[in-house]
matplotlib code that plots the C-alpha trace (Angstrom):
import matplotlib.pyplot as plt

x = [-0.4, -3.5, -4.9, -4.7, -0.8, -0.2, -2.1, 0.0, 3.3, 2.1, 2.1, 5.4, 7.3, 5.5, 6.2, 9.9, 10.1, 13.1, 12.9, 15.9, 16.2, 17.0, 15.1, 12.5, 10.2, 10.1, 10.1, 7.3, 5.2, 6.1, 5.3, 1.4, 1.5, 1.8, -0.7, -3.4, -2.6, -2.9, -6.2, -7.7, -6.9, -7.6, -11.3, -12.1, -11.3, -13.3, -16.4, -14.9, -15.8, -14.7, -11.3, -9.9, -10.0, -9.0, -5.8, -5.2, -5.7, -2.8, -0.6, -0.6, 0.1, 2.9, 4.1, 4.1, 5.6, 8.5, 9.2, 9.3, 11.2, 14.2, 13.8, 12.9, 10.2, 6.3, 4.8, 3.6, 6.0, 5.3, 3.1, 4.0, 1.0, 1.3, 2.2, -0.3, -1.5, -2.6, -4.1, -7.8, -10.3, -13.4, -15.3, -13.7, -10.2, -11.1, -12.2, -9.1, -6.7, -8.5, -7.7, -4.2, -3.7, -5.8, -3.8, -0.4, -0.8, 1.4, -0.1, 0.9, -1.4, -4.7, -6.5, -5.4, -8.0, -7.0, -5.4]
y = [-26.4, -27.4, -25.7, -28.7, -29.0, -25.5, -25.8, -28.6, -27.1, -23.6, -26.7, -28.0, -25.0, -24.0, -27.5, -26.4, -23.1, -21.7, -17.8, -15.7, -14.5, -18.5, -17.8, -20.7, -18.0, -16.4, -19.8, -20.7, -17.8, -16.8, -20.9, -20.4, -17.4, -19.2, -21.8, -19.1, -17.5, -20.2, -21.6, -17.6, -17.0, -20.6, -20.7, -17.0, -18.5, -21.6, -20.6, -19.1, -20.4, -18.0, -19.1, -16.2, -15.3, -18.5, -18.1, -14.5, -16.3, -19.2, -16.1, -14.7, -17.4, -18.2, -15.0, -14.6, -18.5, -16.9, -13.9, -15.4, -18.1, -15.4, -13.1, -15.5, -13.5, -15.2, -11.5, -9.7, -6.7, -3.0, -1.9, 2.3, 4.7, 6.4, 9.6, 12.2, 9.1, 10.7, 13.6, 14.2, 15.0, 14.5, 13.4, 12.6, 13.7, 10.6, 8.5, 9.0, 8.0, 5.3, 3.7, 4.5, 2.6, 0.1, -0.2, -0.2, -3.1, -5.4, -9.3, -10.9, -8.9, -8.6, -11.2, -8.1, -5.4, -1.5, -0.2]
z = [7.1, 9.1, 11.8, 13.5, 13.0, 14.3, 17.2, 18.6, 17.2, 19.4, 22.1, 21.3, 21.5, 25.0, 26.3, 25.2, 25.9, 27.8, 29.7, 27.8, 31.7, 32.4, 35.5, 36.0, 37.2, 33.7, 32.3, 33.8, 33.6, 29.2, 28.9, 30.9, 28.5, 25.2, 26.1, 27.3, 24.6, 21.8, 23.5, 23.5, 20.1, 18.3, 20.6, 19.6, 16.0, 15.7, 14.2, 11.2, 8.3, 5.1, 3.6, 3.3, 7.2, 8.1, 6.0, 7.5, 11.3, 9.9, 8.8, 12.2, 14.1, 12.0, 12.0, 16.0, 15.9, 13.8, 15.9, 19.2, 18.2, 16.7, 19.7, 22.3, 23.5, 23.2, 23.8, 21.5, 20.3, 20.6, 17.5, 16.7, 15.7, 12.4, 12.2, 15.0, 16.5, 19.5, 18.2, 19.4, 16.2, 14.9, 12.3, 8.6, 10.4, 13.1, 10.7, 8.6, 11.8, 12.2, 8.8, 9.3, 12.3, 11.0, 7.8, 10.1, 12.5, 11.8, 10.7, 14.1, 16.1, 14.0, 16.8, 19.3, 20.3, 19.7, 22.4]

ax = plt.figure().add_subplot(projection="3d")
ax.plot(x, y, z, "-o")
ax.set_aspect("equal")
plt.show()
């Protein structure tokens, strides 16, 4: 699938989108959402140029496509921190938390800053 393609498909389903809530309110406001969203993520993308992070961009999307489609929700859902997330440490200890929750974020929210 193209970039291209997916782009106007993220377009589509905002153009279609309808609040779980049924309020117009929320309809309104998750369908602003999706567009911001889309035009954010495929701007901060443009540039790229290696074929391999262009196909890991495509995965994404598709994979945020498919989940809020199923649970009718366009936000991103709640990642969980590995096991003593919150700890404080230093050095090698800090280093090796921040692999883990670098290796458990989930594909849909790689575009997404730590938090």
């Amino acid at each position: 699938m193209s970039v291209l393609s997916l782009y106007m498909r993220v377009f589509r389903i905002a153009r279609t989108w309808q609040a779980q809530s049924g309020l117009t309110s929320d309809t309104e406001s998750e369908r602003k959402y999706i567009l911001q969203e889309a035009r954010t993520l495929f701007r901060q993308n443009q540039q790229l140029t290696d074929q391999e992070s262009i196909k890991m961009c495509i995965e994404e999307c598709e994979a945020r496509i498919e989940i809020g489609l199923h649970y009718r929700n366009p936000f991103p859902r709640a990642t969980y921190l590995p096991p003593m997330g919150l700890a404080t440490q230093k050095g090698r200890r800090l280093r090796a938390q921040q692999r883990l929750r670098k290796q458990a974020k989930p594909i849909y929210l790689q575009s997404h800053d730590e938090t």
